[in-house]
N, CA and C atoms as a LAMMPS dump frame, in Angstrom:
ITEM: TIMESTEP
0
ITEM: NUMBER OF ATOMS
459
ITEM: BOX BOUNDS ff ff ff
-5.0000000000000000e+02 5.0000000000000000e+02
-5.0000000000000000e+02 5.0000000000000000e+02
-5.0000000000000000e+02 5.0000000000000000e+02
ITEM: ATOMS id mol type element x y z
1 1 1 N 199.211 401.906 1.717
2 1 2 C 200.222 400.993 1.244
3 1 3 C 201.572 401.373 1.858
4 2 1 N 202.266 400.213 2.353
5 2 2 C 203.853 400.816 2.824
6 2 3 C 204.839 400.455 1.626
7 3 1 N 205.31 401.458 1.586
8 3 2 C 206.354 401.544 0.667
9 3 3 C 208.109 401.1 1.268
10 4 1 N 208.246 400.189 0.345
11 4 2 C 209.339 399.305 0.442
12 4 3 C 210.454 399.899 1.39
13 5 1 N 210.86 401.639 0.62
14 5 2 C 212.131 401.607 1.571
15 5 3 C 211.799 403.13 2.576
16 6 1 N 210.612 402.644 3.119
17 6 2 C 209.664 404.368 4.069
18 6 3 C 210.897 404.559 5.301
19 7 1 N 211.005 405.645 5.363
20 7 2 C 212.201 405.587 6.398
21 7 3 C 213.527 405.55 6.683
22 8 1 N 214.325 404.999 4.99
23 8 2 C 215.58 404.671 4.971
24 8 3 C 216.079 405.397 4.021
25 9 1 N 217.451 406.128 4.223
26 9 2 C 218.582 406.797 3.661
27 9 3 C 219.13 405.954 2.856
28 10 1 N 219.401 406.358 1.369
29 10 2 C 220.262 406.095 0.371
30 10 3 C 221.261 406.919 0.059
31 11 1 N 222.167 406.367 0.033
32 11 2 C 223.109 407.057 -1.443
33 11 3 C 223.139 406.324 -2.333
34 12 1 N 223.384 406.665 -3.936
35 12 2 C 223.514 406.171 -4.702
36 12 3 C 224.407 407.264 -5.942
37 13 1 N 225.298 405.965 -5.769
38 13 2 C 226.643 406.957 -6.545
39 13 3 C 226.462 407.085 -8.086
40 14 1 N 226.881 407.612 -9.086
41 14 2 C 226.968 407.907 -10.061
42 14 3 C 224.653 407.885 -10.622
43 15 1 N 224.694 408.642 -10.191
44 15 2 C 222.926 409.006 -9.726
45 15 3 C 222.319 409.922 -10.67
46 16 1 N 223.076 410.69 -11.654
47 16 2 C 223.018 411.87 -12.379
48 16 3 C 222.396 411.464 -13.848
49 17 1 N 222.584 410.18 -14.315
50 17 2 C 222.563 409.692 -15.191
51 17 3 C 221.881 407.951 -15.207
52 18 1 N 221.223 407.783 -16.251
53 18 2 C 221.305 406.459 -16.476
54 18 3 C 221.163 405.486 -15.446
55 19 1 N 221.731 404.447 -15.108
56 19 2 C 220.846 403.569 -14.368
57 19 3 C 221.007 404.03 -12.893
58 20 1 N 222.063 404.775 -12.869
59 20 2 C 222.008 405.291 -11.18
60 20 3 C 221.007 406.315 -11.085
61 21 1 N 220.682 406.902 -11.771
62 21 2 C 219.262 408.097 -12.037
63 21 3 C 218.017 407.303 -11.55
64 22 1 N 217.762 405.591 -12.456
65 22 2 C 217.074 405.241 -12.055
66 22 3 C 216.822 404.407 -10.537
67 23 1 N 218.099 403.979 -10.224
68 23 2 C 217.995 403.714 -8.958
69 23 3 C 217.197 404.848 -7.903
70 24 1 N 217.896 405.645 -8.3
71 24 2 C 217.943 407.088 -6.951
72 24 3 C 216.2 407.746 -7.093
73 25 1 N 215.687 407.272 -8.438
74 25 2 C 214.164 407.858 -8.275
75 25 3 C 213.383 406.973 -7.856
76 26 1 N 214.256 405.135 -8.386
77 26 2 C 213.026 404.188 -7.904
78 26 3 C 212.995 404.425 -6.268
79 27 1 N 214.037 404.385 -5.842
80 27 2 C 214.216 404.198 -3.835
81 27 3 C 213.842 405.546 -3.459
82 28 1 N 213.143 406.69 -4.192
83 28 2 C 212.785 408.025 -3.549
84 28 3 C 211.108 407.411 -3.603
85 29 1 N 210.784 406.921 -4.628
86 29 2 C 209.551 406.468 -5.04
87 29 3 C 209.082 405.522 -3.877
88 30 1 N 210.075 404.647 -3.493
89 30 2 C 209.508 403.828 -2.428
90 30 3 C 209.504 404.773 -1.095
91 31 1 N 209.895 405.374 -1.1
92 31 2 C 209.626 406.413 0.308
93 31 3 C 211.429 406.564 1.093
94 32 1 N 212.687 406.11 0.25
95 32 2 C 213.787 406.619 0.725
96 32 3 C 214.318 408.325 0.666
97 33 1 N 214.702 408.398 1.753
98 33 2 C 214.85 409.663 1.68
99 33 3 C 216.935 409.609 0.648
100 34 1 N 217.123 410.548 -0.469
101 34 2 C 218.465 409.911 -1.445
102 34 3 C 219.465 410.91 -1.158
103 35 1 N 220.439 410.71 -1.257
104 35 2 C 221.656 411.651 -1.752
105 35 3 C 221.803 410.776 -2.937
106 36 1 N 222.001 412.152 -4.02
107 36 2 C 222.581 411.757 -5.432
108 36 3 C 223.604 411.995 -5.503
109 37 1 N 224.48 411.3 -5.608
110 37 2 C 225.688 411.57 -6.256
111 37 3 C 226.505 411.566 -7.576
112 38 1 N 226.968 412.828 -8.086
113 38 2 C 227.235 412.406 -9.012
114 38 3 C 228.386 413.283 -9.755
115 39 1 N 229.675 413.061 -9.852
116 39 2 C 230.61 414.298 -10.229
117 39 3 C 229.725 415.04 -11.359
118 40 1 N 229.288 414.788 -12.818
119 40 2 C 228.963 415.382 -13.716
120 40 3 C 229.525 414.943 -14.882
121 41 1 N 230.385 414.138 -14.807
122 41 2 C 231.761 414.131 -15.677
123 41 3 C 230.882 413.675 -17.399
124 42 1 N 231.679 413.837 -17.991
125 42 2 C 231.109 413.207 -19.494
126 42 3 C 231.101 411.637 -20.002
127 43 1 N 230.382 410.95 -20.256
128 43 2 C 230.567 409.855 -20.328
129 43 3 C 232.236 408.751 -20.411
130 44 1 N 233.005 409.953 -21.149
131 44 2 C 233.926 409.23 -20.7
132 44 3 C 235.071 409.844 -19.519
133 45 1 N 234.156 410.904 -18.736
134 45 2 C 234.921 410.693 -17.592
135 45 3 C 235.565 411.864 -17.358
136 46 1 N 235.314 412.984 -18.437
137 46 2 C 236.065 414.04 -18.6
138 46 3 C 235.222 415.115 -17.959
139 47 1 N 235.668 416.117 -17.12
140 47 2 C 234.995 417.624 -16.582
141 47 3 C 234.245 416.918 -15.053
142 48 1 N 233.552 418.354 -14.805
143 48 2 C 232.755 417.68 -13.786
144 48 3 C 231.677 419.017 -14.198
145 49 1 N 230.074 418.936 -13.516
146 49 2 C 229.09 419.249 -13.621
147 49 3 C 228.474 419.293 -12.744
148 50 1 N 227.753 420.438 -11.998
149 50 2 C 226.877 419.886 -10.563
150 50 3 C 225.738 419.369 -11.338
151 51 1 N 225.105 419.891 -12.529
152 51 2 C 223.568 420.143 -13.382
153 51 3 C 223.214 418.392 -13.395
154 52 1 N 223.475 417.597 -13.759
155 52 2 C 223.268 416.208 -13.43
156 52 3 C 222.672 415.865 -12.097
157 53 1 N 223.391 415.606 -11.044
158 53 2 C 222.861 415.684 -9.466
159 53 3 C 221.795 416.246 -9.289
160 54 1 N 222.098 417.649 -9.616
161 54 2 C 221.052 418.756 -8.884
162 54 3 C 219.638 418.307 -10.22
163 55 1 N 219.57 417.852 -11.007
164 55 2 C 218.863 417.875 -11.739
165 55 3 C 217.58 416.326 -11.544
166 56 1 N 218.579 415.815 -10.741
167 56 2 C 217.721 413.94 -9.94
168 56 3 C 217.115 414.487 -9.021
169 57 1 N 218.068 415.405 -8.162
170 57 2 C 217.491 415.667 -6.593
171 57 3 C 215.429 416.436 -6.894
172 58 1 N 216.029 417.611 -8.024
173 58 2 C 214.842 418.376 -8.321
174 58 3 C 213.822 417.677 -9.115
175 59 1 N 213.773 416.16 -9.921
176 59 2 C 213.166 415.506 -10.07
177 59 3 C 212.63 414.986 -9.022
178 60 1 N 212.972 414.156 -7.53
179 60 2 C 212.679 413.715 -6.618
180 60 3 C 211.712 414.451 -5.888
181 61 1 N 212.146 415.431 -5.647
182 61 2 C 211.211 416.585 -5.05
183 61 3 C 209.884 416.995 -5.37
184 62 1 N 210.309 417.275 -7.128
185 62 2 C 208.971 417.331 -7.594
186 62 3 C 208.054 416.167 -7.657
187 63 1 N 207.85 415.006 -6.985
188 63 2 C 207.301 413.725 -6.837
189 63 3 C 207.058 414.13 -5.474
190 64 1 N 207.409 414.76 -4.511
191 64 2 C 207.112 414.688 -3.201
192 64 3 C 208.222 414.108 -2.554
193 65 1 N 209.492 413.493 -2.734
194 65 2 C 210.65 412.992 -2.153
195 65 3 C 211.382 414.469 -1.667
196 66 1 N 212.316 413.569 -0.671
197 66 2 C 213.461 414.174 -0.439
198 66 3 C 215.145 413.815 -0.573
199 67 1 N 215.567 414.287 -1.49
200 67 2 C 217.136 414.34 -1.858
201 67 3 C 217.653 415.999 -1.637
202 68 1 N 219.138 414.888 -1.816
203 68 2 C 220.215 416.201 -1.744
204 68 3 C 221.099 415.943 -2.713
205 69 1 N 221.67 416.799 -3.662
206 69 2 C 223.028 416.397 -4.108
207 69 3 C 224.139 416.648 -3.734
208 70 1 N 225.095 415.428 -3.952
209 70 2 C 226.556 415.754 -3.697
210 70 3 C 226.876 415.378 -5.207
211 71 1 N 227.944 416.171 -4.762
212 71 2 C 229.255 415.903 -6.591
213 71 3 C 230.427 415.271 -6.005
214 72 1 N 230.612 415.06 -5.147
215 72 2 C 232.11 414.437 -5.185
216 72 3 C 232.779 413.413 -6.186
217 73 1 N 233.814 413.463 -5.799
218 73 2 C 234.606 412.374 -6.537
219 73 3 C 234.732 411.115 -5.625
220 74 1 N 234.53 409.948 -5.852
221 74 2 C 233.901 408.865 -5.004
222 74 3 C 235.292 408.236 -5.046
223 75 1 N 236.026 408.114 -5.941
224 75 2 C 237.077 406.97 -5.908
225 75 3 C 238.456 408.519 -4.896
226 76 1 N 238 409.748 -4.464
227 76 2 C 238.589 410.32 -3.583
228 76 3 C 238.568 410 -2.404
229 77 1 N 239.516 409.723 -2.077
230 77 2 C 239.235 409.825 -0.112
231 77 3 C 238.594 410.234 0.661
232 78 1 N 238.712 411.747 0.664
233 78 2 C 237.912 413.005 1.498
234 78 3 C 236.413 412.536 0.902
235 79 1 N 236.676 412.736 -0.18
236 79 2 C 235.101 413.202 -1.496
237 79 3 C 234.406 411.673 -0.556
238 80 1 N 234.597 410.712 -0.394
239 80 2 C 233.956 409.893 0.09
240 80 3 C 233.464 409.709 1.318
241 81 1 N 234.419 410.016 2.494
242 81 2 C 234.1 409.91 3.448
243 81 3 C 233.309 411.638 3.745
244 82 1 N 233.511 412.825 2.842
245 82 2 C 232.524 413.067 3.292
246 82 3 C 230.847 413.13 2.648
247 83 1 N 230.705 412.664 1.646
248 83 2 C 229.511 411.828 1.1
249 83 3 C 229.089 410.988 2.522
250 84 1 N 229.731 410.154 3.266
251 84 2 C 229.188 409.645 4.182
252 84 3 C 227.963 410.507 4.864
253 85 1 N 229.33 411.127 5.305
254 85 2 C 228.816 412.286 6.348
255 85 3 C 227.897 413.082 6.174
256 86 1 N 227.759 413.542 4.829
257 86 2 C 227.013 414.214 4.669
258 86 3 C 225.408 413.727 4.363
259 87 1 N 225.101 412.409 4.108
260 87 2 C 223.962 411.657 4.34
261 87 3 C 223.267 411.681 6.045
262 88 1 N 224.578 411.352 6.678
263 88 2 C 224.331 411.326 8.632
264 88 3 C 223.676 412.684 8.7
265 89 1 N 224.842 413.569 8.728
266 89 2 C 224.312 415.029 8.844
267 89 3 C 223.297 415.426 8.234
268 90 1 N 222.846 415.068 7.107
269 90 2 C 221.389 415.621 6.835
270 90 3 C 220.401 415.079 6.686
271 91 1 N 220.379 413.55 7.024
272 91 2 C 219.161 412.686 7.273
273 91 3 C 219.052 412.044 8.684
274 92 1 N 220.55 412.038 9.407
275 92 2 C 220.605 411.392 10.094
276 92 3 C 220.776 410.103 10.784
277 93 1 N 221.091 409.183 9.596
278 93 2 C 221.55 408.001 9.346
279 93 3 C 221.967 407.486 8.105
280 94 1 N 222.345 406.354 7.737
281 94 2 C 222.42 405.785 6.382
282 94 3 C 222.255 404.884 6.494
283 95 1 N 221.198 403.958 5.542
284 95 2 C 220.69 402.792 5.438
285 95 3 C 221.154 402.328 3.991
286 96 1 N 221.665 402.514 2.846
287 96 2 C 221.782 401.895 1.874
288 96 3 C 222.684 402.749 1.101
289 97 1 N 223.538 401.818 0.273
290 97 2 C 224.655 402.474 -0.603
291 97 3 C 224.444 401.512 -1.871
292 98 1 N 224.105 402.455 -2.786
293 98 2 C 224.407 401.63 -4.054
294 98 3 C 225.531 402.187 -5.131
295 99 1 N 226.802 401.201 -4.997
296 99 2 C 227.805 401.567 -5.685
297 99 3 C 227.326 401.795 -7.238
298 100 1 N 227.248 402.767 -7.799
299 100 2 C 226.796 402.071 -9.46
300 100 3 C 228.064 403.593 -10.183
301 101 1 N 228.53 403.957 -9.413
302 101 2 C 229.377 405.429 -10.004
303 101 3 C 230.634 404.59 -11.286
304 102 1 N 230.922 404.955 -12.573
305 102 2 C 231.736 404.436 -13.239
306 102 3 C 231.969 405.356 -14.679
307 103 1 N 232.632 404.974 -15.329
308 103 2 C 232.463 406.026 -16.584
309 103 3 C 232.892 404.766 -18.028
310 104 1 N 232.858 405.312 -19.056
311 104 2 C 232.706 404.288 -19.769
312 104 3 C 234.159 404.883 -20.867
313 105 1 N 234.678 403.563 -21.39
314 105 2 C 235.655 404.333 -22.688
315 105 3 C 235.192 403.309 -23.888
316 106 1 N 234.316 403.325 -24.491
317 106 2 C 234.302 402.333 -25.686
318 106 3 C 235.286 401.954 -26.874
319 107 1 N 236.139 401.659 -26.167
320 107 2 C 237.054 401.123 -26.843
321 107 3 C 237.326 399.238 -26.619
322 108 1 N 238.04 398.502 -27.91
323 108 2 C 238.531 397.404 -27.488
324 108 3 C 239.453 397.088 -26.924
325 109 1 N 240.008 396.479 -26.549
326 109 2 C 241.574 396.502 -25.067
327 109 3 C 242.366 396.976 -26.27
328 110 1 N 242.864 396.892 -27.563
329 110 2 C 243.695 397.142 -28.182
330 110 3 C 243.686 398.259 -28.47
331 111 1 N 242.545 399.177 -28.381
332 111 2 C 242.645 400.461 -28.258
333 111 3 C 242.597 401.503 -27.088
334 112 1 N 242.443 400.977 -26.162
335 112 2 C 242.48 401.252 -24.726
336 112 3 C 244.318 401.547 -24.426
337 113 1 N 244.319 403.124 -23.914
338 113 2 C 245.752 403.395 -23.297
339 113 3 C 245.092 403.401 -22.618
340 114 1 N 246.645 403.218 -21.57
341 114 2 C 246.758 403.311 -20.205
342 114 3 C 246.324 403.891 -19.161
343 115 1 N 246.415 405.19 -19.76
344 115 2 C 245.568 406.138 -19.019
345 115 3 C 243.727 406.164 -18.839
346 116 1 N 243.403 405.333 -19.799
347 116 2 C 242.012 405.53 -20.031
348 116 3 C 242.173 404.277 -19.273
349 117 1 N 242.862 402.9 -18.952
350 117 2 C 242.651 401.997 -17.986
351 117 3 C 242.595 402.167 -16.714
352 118 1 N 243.559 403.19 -16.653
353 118 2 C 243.397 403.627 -15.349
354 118 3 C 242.071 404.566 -14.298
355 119 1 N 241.814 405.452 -15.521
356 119 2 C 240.558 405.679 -14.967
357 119 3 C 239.447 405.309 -14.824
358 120 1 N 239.222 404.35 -15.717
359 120 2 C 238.64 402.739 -15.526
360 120 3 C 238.427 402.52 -14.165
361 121 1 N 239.505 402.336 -13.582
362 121 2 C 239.71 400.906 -12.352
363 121 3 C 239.822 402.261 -11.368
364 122 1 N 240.005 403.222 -11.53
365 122 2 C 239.875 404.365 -10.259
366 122 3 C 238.745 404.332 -10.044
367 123 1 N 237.888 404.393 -11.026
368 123 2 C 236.692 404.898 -10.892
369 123 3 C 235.677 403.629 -10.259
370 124 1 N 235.362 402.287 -11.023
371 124 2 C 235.167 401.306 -10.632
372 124 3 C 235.525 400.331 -9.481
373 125 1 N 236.849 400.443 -9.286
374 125 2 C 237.144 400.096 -8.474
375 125 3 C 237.664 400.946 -6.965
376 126 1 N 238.567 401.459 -7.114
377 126 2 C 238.054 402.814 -5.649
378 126 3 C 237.199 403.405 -5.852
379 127 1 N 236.337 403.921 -6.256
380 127 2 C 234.943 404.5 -5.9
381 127 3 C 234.393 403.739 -5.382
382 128 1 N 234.146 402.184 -5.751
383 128 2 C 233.352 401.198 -4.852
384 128 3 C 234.128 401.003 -3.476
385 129 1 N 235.558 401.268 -3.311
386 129 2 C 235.446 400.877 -2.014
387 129 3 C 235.606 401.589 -1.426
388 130 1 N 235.701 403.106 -1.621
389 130 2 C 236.123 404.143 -0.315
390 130 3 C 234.63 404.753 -0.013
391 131 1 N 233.87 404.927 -0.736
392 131 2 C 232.824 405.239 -0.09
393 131 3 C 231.801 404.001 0.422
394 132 1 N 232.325 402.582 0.255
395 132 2 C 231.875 401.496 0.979
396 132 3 C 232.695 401.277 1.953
397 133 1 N 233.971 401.971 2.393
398 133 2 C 234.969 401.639 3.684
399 133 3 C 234.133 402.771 4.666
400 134 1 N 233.541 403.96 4.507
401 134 2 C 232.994 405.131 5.08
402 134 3 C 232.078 404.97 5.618
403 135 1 N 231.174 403.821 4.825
404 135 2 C 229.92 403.532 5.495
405 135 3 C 229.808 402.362 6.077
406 136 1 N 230.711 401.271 5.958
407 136 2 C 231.114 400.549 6.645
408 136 3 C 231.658 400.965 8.25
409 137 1 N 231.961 401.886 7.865
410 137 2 C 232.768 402.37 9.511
411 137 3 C 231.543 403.129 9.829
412 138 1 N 230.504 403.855 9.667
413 138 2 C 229.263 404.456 10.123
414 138 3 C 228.465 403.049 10.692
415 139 1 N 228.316 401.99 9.818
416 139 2 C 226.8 401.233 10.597
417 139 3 C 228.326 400.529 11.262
418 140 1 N 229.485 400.367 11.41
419 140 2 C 230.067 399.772 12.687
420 140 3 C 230.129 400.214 13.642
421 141 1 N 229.949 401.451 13.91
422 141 2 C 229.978 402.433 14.758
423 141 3 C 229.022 402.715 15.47
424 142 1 N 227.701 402.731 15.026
425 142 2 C 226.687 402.584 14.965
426 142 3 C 226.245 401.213 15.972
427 143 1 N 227.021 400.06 15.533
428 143 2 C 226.616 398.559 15.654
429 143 3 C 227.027 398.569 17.244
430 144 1 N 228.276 398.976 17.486
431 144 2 C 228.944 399.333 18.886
432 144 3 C 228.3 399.636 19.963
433 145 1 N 227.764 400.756 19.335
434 145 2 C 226.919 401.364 19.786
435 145 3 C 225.582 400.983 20.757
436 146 1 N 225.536 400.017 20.646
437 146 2 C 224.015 399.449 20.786
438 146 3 C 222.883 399.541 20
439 147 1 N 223.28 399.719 18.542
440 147 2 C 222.087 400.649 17.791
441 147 3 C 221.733 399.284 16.668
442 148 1 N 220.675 398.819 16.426
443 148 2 C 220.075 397.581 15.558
444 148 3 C 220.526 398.025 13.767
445 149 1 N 221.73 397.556 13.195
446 149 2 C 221.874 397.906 11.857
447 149 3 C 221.585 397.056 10.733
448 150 1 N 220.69 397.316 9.693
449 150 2 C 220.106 396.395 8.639
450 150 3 C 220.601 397.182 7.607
451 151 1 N 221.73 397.415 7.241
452 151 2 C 222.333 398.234 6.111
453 151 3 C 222.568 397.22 4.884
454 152 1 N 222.196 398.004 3.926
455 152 2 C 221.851 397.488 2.407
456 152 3 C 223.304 398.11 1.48
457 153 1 N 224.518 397.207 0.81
458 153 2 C 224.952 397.998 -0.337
459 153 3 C 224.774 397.517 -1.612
């Protein structure tokens, strides 16, 4: 049987937990080789943790997959572009990014400060695009190149 994604590099951000956990085992399951990513932080966003990440990757493995973890901070600059890199460098390409990294504050807007909005929209919103500007510039680069790109985010 061929398995859906035999051959192709993922990342998948916020991977440590919950539905990005399940992303990152279903696409190891189909035969992707994953980087997990995942700071660690506490649901609402507080600390960081490698034990999350490292804890998907060593699930994957024990199935017969191959992952790696990263912890970065995704809505960081560096932390993103080198998450890129560090997929290239140790798989050798990247075929798929699934933004899903976010943190949650259960609150109603009327109880929501500022500060907790803000890390909101850091997180949700630059995390989705700096490590989608990184890999955007990899399969363009790539595309230049002469090289056939079918990249998935």
């Amino acid at each position: 049987m061929t398995l859906l994604c035999d051959g192709l590099v993922a990342i998948v951000t916020g991977a440590g937990r919950g539905v990005g956990r399940g992303h990152a085992l279903e696409l190891a399951r189909q035969g992707a080789r994953v980087v997990v990513n995942d700071i660690g932080s506490a649901l609402d966003g507080a600390g960081t943790d490698e034990g999350p990440a490292q804890a998907v990757v060593e699930e994957i493995k024990a199935m017969g997959g191959e992952a790696i973890a990263n912890t970065g901070d995704v809505a960081n600059w560096a932390d993103a572009e080198a998450l890129i890199a560090q997929a290239v460098e140790e798989f050798g390409q990247l075929d798929v990014l699934v933004n899903n990294a976010g943190n949650l504050r259960d609150r109603m807007l009327v109880n929501m400060t500022e500060d907790e909005w803000d890390a909101v929209i850091r997180v949700h919103l630059k995390g989705t695009f700096a490590p989608l500007h990184f890999a955007a510039v990899h399969w363009r680069t790539r595309h230049k190149a002469g090289e056939a790109v079918a990249a998935s985010v």
